[in-house]
Structure formats: structure tokens, C-alpha cells
VMD Tcl script that draws the C-alpha trace (Angstrom):
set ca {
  {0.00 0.00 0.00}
  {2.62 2.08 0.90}
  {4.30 1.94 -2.27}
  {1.57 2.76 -4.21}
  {0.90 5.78 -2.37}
  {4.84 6.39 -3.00}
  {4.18 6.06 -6.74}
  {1.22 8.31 -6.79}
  {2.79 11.13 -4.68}
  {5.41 11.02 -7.77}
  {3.49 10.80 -10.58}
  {1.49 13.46 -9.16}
  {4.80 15.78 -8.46}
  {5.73 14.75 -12.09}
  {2.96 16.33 -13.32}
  {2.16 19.17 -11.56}
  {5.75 19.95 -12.13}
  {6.10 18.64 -16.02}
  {7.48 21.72 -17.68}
  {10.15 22.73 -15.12}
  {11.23 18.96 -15.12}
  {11.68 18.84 -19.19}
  {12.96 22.34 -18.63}
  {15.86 20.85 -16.11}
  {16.55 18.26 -19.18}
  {16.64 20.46 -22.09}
  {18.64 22.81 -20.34}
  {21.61 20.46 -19.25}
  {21.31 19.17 -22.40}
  {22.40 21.98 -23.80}
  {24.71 23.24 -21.13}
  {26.64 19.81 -21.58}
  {26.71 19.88 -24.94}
  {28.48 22.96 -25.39}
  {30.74 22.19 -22.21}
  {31.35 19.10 -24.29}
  {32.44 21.22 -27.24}
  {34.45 23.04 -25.88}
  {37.60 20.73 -25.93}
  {37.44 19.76 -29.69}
  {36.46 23.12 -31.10}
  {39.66 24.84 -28.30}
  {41.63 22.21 -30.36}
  {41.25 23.84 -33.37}
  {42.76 27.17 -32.51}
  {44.95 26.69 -29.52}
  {47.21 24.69 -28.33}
  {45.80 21.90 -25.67}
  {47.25 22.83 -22.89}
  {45.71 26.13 -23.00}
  {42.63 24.42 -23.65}
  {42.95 22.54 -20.65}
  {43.63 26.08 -18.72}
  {40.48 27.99 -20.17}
  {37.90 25.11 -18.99}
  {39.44 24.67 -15.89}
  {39.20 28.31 -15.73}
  {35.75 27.96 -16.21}
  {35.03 25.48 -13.41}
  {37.52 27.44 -10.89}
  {35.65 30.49 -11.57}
  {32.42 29.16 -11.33}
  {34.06 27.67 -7.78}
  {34.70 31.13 -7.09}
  {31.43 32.80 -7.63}
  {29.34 29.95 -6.26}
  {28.08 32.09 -2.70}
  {27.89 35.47 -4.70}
  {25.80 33.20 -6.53}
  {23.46 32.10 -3.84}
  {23.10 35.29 -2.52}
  {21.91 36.69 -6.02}
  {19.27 34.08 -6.17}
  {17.78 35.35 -2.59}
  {17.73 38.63 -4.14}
  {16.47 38.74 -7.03}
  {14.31 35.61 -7.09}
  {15.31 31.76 -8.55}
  {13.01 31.71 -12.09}
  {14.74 35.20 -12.74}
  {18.49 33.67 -12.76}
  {17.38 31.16 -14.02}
  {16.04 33.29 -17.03}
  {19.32 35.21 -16.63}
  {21.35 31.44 -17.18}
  {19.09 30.85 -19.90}
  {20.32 34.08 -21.77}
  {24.24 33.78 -20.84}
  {23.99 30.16 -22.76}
  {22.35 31.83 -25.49}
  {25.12 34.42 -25.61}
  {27.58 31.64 -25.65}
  {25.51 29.66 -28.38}
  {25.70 33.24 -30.22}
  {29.33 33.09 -29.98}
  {30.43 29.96 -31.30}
  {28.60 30.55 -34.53}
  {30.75 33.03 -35.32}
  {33.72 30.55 -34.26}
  {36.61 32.78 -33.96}
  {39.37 32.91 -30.84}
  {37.77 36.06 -29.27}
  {34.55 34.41 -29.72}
  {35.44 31.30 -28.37}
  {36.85 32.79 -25.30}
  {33.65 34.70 -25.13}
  {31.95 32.07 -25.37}
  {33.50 30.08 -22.33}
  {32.84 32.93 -20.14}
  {29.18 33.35 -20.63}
  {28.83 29.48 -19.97}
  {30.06 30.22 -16.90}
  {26.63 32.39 -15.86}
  {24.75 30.04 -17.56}
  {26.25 26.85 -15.03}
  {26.53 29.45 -12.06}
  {22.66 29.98 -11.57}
  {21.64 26.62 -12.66}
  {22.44 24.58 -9.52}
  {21.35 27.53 -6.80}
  {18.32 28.31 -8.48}
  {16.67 25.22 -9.48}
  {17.79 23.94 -5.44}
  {15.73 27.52 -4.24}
  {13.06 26.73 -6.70}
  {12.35 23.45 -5.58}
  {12.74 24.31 -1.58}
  {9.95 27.12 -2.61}
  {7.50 23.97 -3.13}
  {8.91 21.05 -1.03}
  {7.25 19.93 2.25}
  {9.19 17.87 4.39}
  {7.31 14.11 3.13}
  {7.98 14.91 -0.79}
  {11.60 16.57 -0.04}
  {12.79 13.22 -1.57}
  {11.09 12.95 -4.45}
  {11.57 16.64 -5.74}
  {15.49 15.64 -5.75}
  {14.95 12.49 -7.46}
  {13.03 13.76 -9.73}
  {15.42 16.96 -10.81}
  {18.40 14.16 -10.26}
  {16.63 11.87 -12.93}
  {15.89 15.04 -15.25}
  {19.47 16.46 -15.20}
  {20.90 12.74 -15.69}
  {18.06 12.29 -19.11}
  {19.92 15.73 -19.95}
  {23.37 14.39 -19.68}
  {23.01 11.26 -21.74}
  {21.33 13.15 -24.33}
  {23.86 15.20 -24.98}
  {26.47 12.25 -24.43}
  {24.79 10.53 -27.10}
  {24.06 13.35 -29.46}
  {27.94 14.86 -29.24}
  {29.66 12.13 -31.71}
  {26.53 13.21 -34.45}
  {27.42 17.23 -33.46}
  {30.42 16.71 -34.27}
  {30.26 16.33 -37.85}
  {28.69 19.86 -38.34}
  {30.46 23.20 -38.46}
  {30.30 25.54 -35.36}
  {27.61 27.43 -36.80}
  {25.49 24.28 -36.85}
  {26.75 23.56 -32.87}
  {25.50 26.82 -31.68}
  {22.53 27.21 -33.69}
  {21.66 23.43 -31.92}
  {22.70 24.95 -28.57}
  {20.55 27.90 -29.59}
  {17.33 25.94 -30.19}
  {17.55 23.88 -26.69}
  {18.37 27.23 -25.16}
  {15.37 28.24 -26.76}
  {13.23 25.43 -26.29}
  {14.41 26.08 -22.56}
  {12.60 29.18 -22.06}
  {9.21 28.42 -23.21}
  {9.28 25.63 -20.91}
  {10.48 27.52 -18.16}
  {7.71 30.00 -19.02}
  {5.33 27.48 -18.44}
  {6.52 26.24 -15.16}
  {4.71 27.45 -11.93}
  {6.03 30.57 -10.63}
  {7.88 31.18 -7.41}
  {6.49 30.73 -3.98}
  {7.45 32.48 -1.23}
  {9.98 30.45 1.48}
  {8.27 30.85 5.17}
  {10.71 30.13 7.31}
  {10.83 26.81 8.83}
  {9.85 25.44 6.05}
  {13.46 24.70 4.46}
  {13.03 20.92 4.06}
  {15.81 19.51 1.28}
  {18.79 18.24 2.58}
  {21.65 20.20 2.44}
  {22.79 20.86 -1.01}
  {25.73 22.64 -3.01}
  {23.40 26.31 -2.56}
  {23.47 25.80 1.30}
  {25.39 24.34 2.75}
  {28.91 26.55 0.97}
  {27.21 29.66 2.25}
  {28.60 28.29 5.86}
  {31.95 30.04 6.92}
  {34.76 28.47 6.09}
  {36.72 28.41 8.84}
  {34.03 26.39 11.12}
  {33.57 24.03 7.86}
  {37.14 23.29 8.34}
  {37.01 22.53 12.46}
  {34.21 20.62 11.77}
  {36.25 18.65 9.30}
  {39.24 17.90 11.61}
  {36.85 16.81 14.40}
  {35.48 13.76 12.53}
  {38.46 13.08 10.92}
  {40.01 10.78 9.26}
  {36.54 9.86 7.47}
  {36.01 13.51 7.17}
  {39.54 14.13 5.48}
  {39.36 10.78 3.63}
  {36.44 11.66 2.08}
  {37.29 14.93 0.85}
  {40.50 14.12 -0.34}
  {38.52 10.93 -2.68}
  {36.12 13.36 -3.31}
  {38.64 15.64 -5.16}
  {40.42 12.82 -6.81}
  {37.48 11.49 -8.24}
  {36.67 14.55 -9.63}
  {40.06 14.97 -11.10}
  {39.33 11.70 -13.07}
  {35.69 12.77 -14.26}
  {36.94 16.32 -15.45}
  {39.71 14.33 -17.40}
  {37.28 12.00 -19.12}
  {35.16 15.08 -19.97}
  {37.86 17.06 -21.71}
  {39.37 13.52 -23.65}
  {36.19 11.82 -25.03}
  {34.91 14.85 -26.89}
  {38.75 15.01 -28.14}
  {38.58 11.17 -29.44}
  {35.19 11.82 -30.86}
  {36.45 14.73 -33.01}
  {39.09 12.72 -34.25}
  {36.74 9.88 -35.41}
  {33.47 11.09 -35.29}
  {31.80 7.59 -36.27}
  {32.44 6.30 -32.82}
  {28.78 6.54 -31.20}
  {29.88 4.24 -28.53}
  {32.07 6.74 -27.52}
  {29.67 9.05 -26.81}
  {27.51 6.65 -25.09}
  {30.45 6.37 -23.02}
  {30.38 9.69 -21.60}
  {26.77 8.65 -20.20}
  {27.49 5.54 -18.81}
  {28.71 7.12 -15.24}
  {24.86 8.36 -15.10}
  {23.24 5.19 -16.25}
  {25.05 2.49 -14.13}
  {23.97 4.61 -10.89}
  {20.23 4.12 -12.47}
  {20.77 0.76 -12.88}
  {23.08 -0.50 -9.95}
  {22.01 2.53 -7.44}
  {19.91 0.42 -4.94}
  {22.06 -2.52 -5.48}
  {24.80 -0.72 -3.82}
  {22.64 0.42 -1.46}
  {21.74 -2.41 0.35}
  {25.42 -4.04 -0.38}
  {26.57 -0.66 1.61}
  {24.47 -1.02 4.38}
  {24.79 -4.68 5.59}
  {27.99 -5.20 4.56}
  {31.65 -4.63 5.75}
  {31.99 -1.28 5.19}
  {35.81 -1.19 5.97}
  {36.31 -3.78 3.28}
  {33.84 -1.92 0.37}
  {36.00 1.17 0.95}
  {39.14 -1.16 -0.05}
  {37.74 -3.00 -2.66}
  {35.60 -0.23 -4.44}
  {38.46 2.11 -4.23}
  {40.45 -0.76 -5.71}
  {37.98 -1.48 -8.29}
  {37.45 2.15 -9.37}
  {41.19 2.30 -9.48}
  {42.04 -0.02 -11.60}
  {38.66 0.63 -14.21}
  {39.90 3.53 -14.42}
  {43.49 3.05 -15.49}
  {41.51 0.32 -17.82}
  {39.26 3.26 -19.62}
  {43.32 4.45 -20.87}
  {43.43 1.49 -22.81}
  {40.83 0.90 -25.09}
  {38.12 3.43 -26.63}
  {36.09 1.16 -27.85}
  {33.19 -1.25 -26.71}
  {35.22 -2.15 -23.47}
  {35.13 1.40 -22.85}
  {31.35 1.04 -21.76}
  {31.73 -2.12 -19.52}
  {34.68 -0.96 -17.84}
  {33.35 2.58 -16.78}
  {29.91 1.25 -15.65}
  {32.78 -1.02 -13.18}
  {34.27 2.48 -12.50}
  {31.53 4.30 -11.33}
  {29.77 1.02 -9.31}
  {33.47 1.33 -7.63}
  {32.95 5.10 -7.10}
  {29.48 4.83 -5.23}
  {30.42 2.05 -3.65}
  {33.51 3.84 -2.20}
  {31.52 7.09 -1.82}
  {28.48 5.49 0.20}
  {30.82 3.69 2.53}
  {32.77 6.79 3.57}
  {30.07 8.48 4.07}
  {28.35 5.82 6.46}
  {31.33 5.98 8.55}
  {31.42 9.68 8.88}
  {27.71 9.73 9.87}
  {29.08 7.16 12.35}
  {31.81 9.33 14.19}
  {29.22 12.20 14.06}
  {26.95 11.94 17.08}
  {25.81 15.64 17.44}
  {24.86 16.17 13.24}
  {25.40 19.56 14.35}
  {27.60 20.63 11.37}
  {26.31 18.25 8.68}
  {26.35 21.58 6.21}
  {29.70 22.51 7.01}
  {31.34 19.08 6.14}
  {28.96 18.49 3.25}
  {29.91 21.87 1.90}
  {33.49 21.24 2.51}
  {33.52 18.21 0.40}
  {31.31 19.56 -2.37}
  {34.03 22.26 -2.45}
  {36.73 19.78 -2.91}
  {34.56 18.47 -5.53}
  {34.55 21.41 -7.47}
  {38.65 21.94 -7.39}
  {38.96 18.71 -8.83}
  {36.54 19.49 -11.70}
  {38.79 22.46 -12.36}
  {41.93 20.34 -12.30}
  {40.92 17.55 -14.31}
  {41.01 18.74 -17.89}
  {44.44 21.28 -16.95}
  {45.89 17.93 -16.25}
  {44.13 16.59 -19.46}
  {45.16 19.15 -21.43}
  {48.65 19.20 -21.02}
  {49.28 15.30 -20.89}
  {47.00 14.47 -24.17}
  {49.20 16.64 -26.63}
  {52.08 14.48 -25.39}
  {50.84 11.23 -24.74}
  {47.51 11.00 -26.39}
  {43.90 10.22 -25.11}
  {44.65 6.69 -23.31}
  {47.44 8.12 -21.38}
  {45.42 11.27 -20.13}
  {42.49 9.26 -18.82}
  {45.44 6.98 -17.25}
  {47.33 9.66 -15.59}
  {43.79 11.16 -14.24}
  {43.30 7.76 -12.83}
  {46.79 7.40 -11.04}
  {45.89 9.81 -7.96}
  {42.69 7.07 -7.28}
  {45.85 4.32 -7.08}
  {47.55 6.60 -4.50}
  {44.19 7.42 -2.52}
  {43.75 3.26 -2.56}
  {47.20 2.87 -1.46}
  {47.33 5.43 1.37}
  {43.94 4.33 2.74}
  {45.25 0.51 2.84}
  {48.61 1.71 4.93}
  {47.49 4.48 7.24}
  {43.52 4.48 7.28}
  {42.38 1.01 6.94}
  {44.05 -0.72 9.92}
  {42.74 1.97 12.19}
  {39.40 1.70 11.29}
  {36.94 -0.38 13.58}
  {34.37 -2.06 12.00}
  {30.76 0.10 12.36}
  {27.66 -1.39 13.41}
  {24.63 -2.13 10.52}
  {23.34 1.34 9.99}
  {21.01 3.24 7.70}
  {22.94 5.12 4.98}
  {22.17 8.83 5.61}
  {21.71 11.15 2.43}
  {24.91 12.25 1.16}
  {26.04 15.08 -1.57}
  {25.32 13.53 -4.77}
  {28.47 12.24 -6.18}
  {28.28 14.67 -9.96}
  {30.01 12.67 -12.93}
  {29.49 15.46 -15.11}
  {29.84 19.44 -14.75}
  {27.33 21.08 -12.76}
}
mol new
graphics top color blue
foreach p $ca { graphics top sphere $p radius 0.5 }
foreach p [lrange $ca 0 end-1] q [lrange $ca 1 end] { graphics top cylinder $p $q radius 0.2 }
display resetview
């Protein structure tokens, strides 16, 4: 019974909600696809190294502005940035049809507005509406609609590709586009009474918390709390990498669909293997899934460096059932050591922070190791700091850890295997 009422209280969110949720998809469909252009089409006029700089550029800027950010949204209301992201991607669409270096440049920077509001206002948004018994469901549901975004554009890019940059940006254009009518048609906002904040932290929260407290929070519940920010920034090194070198490998041979597939396969395998790990994570031995996910991401992921074909697809779905299973297990343990959940915020925001540096790491270290070595070697050398994470936590962290007690996983950060 009670799933049925579960399944109603969805479908009716779904629809009462319909055009913001196709509005989530269409727009990270088109946000990814020109973040996913961006490597290829830098390739053309610069060398890759400065490639690599510009989009990690992006990402540490975004990093950057991420509270001004937040604070914006408050101000001015979430639908209006939003509407403000909307017309920064169509700037940058704009831009790349006129493909040029100052326009490419250009074009990078207005993407950055366009990211920046996306995450803070669409968490506001959705606060506006959610009560505490269908907090749940309004993040699945704008999870599920950012991930249908991803893969489109995943398995669109290789077909892009073919076209000239006026045809990319007049694509990006039309989403863009497309975008605003069906933000037009979503409800409008509602007023936040306060007490009524009911999501769990998130990314437009919980980095609004000053840093300096984040960080004593951190120390106090180390070494989970360090472990898992230090993985968390690793990981991300790896998924920035694989975002700056499978656009580059499509370019080169634009017939390989799979590859594109490829870049949506971190997305899909959580879909398919999410509860799975789940329930694995929360009766198991969490001491040893740290060891052997870490392991298993690890060594997937130096795999992905040698082959870009079919195998690429089986061994990043291993990858990423590695990653959450890694990701889960840390977290369980530093819900463990934290009795008071006073500061739950603070160390979330800490590690989402983290998060972001590696995004704006990965493709500078792509960029400068793909000219040399080629594509297999960059994904390989973004995968080498997971082998020394795996290493240090079998020496110094493992051994110290005492086996927890069969808990309940508590909601963590979402682990984001794109750009967000």
C-alpha cells in the first residue's frame, strides 16, 4: 500500500511539475553539450594545454562565484536567474557561430553564468515547493531530469560533431530556446516561510557556511572527514579528465557513437546498480567496500586508458559502481563518528568544495598530458591519484578503522560525474 501511495505522490509531483522537469533536461542538455564542445572546437585554434587552462578556468571560476551566486538568487528571485542562465547560454551559443578565438573565449565565459545559476536556483526553486514528506522525491526527480539531460547530450555529441560551429551553436541555440518556453510554463515562485526549508543540504546551502568552522568541523570527525574529501577531489580529477578527452577522441573519429555513449554511462550504471549498492553498503563490511571499491574504481579507471572502444562502456559502468560504492561507505562511517549532526552543512559543503577543485583540475591535467601522450594516457594519468588514494587508505587508514555497526545510509552530496 505504501508503495503505491509512493508512486502516486510522484506521478502526481511529475505532473504538476512537467514543464520545469523537461525544462531541467533540455537545459543540461544543452549546457553539456556545449561544455562538451568546448575541448574539440579549443583544439582547433589553440594549443591543448591552453585548452585545458580555459575550462578549468571555467570550473575554478564558477568555484569562485558559487556564494555570490546564492546570494543573487535570494535577491532577485530563482526563475529570474534562471532566465538570466538561460540568456548567458544563449550568448555563448551566439558566440560559437561566429567561431573565432575572441569568440570562443567569449563564449566560455558566458557558460560560466549560464552553469553558475543553474544549480542555486533550481535547489531555491524546488525548496519554494517542497514539504518535508515529498523533499525526496523533488530531488529524485530533478536528479533523474538532469541525468536524461546528460546522456542526451552524451549521445548526441559524436553526431554534433560532424557539423560546423555554426550548426553547434545554432543546436545549442534551439535547446536554449526550447528552454525558455518551458520555463515560461513552469509554476512561478512561492514564497519560502521560514521553517519550512526541508531539502537536505545541497551545493546552494550548505557553501554559504563560513569556512573556517567548515574546516574545524572537518578535523573533528576526521580521518573519514579528510578521507572523504581528499577521494572526493580525486574522483573529480578523473571525471573532469574524461570530460575534456572523449569529446577530443570523438572529433578525431566522429563515427564512434559508442564513444559518446560512453560519456553517459557514469549516469546510467547509478540508475541501474544505485539500490544494489545500497543495500550491499548497508549490511555489509563497510571497511572492506572502501578497499575493494576504491580498488575497483582504481584499476577501471586506469583500464578506460586502454581501449576506446566497446570495453570502454563495460569498464566505466565497473568504475563508477566502484565510485558509489567507495563514496556510500565513507560516508556511512562519517555519519558514524558524528553523534551531534550539528555541522552536517559545514562538512557536506566542505567536500562539495573539494569536488569542485577537482573538476577544475581535471582537464588542466588533461590538457597538457593528451598533446604528449595521447587520449589513453590522459584518462590513465587522471586515474593514477585514485591508485595513490587506494594505497594510502590501505597503509594508514584502513588498519585503524573499527568495524561500524549495521546502519542506515544517511543522504549524502550527490556524487556529480558530469559538470554542474
Amino acid at each position: 500500500m505504501d508503495g503505491s501511495l509512493s508512486r502516486a505522490a510522484t506521478a502526481t509531483l511529475l505532473k504538476a511539475f512537467l514543464a520545469f522537469w523537461l525544462f531541467l533536461a533540455v537545459d543540461k542538455f544543452a549546457l553539456t553539450l556545449h561544455y562538451s564542445l568546448l575541448s574539440p572546437l579549443g583544439e582547433r585554434l589553440l594549443p591543448l594545454w591552453i585548452v585545458g587552462l580555459l575550462i578549468g578556468g571555467e570550473s575554478f571560476l564558477q568555484m569562485l562565484l558559487d556564494v555570490p551566486a546564492g546570494r543573487i538568487v535570494d535577491r532577485f528571485g530563482r526563475r529570474r536567474m534562471l532566465f538570466v542562465g538561460l540568456a548567458a547560454l544563449s550568448a555563448a551559443a551566439l558566440l560559437l557561430m561566429d567561431f573565432t578565438l575572441p569568440t570562443f573565449i567569449a563564449s566560455i565565459a558566458c557558460s560560466v553564468l549560464g552553469w553558475l545559476f543553474l544549480a542555486p536556483g533550481t535547489n531555491a526553486y524546488l525548496l519554494s515547493y517542497a514539504q518535508r514528506e515529498t523533499s525526496g522525491r523533488f530531488l529524485a526527480l530533478r536528479d533523474t531530469f538532469w541525468s536524461v539531460g546528460v546522456v542526451l547530450a552524451s549521445v548526441s555529441l559524436p553526431f554534433i560533431l560532424l557539423y560546423t560551429p555554426l550548426v553547434m551553436g545554432a543546436v545549442i541555440l534551439i535547446l536554449a530556446f526550447f528552454s525558455l518556453f518551458l520555463l515560461l510554463a513552469s509554476p512561478h515562485d512561492k514564497p519560502v516561510l521560514h521553517g519550512t526549508r526541508t531539502l537536505p543540504a545541497e551545493p546552494y546551502h550548505v557553501r554559504r557556511t563560513a569556512f573556517l568552522k567548515s574546516l574545524r568541523a572537518i578535523r573533528r570527525l576526521n580521518p573519514a572527514s579528510g578521507m572523504l574529501c581528499i577521494y572526493s577531489f580525486v574522483a573529480a580529477i578523473f571525471y573532469g579528465a574524461i570530460w575534456f578527452v572523449v569529446p577530443l577522441a570523438i572529433a578525431s573519429d566522429p563515427h564512434q557513437q559508442l564513444l559518446g555513449l560512453g560519456l553517459g554511462i557514469f549516469d546510467l550504471s547509478i540508475v541501474v546498480l544505485g539500490v544494489v549498492i545500497g543495500t550491499l553498503v548497508d549490511r555489509g563490511n563497510k571497511r572492506l567496500l572502501v578497499f575493494y571499491g576504491l580498488l575497483l574504481f582504481a584499476v577501471m579507471g586506469l583500464l578506460l586508458g586502454l581501449t576506446l572502444g566497446p570495453l570502454f562502456l563495460l569498464f566505466g559502468f565497473l568504475a563508477t559502481a566502484g565510485d558509489e560504492t567507495t563514496g556510500l561507505s565513507l560516508w556511512s562511517w562519517l555519519h558514524s563518528l558524528d553523534k551531534e549532526h550539528a555541522h552536517d552543512g559545514a562538512v557536506a559543503g566542505v567536500i562539495s568544495f573539494s569536488e569542485d577543485f577537482g573538476y577544475a583540475i581535471g582537464p588542466v591535467l588533461a590538457g597538457f598530458t593528451y598533446g604528449g601522450f595521447g587520449p589513453g594516457w590522459a584518462i590513465a594519468f587522471a586515474a593514477l591519484p585514485l591508485v595513490l588514494v587506494w594505497l594510502s587508505y590501505s597503509v594508514f587508514i584502513r588498519p585503524a578503522w573499527a568495524e561500524l555497526p549495521l546502519l542506515d545510509i544517511p543522504r549524502m552530496p550527490r556524487r556529480r560525474r558530469h559538470k554542474s
